[in-house]
N, C-alpha and C positions, 0 to 999 in steps of 0.2 A: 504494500500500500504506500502512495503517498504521503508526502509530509504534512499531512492534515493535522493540525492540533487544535481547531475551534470547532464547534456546530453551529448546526443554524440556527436563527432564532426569529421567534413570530416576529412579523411588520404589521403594527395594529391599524397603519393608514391604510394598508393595500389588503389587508387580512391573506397574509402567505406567508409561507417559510421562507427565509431567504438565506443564506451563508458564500461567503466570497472567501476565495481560494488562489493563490498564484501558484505558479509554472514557470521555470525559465525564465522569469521576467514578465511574464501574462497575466493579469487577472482577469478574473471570471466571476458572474455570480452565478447560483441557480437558487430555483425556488420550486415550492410545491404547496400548492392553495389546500391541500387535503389537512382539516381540523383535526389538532391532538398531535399526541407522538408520532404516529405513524407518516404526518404531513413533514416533522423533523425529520426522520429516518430516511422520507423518499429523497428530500433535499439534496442530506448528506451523502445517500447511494450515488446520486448525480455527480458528484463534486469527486466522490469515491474515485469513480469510472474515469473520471477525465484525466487524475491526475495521473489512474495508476493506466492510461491510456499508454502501450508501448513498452511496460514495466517487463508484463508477460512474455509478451515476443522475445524481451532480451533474454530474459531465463531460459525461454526454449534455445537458442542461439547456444548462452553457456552450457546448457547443457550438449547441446549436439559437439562441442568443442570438447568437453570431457570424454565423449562416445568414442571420438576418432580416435588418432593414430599420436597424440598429444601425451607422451610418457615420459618427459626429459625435465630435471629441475637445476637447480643451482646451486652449488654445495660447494661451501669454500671456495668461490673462483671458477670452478669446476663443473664441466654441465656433465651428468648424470642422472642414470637411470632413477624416477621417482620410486621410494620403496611402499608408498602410500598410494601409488594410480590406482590398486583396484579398492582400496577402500572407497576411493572418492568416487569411483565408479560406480561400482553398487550402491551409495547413498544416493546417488543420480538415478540409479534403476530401481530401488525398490523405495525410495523415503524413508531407511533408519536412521532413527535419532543418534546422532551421534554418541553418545552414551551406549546405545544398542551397536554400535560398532566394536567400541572399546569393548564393551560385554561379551561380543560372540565368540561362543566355543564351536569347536568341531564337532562335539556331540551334537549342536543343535542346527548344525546342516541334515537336513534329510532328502538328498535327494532331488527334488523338484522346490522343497518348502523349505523356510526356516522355521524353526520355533523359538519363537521371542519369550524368555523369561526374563532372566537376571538385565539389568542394564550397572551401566560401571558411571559413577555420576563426578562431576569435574571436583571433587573432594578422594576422587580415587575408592570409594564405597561402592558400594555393593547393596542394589536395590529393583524394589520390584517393579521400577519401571514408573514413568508419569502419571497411567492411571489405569483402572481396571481392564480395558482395552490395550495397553501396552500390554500384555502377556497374549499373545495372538500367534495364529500361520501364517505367514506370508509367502504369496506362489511366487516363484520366481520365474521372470521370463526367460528368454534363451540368453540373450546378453549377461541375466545374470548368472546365471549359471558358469557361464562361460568365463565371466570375472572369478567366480569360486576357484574353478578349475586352473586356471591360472594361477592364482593366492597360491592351490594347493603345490602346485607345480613348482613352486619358488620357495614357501617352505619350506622343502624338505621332506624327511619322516617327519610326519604330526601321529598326536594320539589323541583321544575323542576330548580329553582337555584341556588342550591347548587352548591358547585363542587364537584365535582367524587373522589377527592384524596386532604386528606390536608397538601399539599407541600408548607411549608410559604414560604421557597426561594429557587434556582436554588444551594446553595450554602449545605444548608442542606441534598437536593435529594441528591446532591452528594457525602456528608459524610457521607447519611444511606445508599448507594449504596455500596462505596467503605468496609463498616465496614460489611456488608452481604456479600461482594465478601470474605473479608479475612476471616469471618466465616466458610463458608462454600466451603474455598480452591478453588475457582472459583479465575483466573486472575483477578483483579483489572481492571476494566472498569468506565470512565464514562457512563451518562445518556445519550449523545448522540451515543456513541457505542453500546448503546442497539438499536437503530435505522441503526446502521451499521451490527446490528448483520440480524436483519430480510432482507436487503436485501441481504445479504452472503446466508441466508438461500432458499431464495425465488428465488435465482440465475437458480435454477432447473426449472423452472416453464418458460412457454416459454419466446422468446425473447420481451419486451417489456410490458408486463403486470404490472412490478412493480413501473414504473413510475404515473403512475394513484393511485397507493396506498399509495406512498410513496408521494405524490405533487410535483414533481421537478420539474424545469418551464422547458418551451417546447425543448429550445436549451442546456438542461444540458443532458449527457450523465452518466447514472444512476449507471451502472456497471463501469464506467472507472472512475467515481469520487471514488464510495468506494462499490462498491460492483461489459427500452426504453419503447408507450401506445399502446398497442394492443384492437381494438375495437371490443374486445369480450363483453359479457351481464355482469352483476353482478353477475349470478349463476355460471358464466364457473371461478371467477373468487374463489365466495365463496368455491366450488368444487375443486380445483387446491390448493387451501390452506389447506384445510381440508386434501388432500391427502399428502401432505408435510407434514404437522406436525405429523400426521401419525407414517410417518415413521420414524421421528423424534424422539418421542417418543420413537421408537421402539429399538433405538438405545442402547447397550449397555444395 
């Protein structure tokens, strides 16, 4: 979203909502004559949309820049192989919270799924995750998978408890994150924008499906926080993802 930090507020000569908002240097007002909150909230949707006009495309952009063939960082002077691509890769294909990165063992690859339990919180702890929906399956597409198999390939021998990535802390992900962004002229993101990025991305895919993939607990509204649970199977969801990144890929 936009740098919105006012609402609107009635205009009792014209009876409307109204709220002004700038851009790049532009302002704007809008307005919404509907009485009560709800004449606030249309306002503000208005003002929402405009600013976060362009936001999303860029997301989908960084992401499809993560997807490619982008594996090289800066270390000491020195360009090398990033040892974190496929983390940052999977947080692009599936929306784990960073946390749920640090967290994952190789016990809880199954396959096709992960099983999200434990998450590892920037205190180094060990917890059950955001919210009751954080302890979830998540299907994985083929890209992810394919980032697994990779991890696993570059690890070494693993045993089922190991972790899948070795992130000592919340603080480090984010300074090989940020130092790969400025490498490879990608906008500077954090680790949790990478979970903002997949559902930018996944916004195509019908209404509500990304809530079950992302874990947001039941009363959180998925696309108006940053980016809803459709009781479709696992495959319609596997399927849906694969055909997104797709074309994702395909981009540019």
């Amino acid at each position: 979203m936009g740098a919105r930090v006012n609402t609107a507020i009635w205009m009792e000569s014209s009876q409307r909502w109204r709220i002004d908002v700038q851009k790049d240097g532009v302002r704007r007002s809008f307005y919404s004559s509907k009485p009560g909150r709800n004449g606030q909230r249309e306002a503000n949707r208005k003002a929402d949309a405009w600013l976060d006009d362009g936001i999303e495309d860029q997301r989908v952009k960084v992401g499809a820049a993560y997807l490619k063939f982008l594996d090289r960082t800066m270390y000491y002077r020195k360009v090398v192989q990033d040892d974190m691509i496929h983390a940052y890769r999977l947080a692009v294909l599936t929306g784990l919270r960073p946390g749920e990165l640090r967290g994952l063992r190789w016990r809880d690859v199954k396959k096709d799924r992960l099983a999200l339990h434990p998450s590892t919180n920037s205190y180094n702890e060990i917890t059950d995750g955001k919210n009751q929906n954080a302890r979830r399956c998540v299907e994985l597409s083929d890209l992810a998978r394919m980032e697994l198999e990779a991890q696993r390939r570059e690890s070494g021998k693993v045993t089922r408890d190991m972790l899948v990535f070795d992130i000592p802390t919340a603080k480090q992900f984010e300074q090989h994150l940020a130092r790969y962004c400025e490498y490879n002229n990608i906008p500077v993101c954090t680790p949790y924008e990478l979970r903002h990025t997949f559902v930018s991305i996944a916004k195509v895919l019908p209404a509500g499906l990304v809530k079950s993939l992302v874990g947001h607990s039941e009363d959180m509204d998925t696309f108006g926080v940053y980016g809803h649970e459709l009781n479709g199977d696992a495959q319609q969801q596997v399927n849906a993802l694969n055909s997104v990144f797709s074309r994702l890929l395909a981009l540019g």
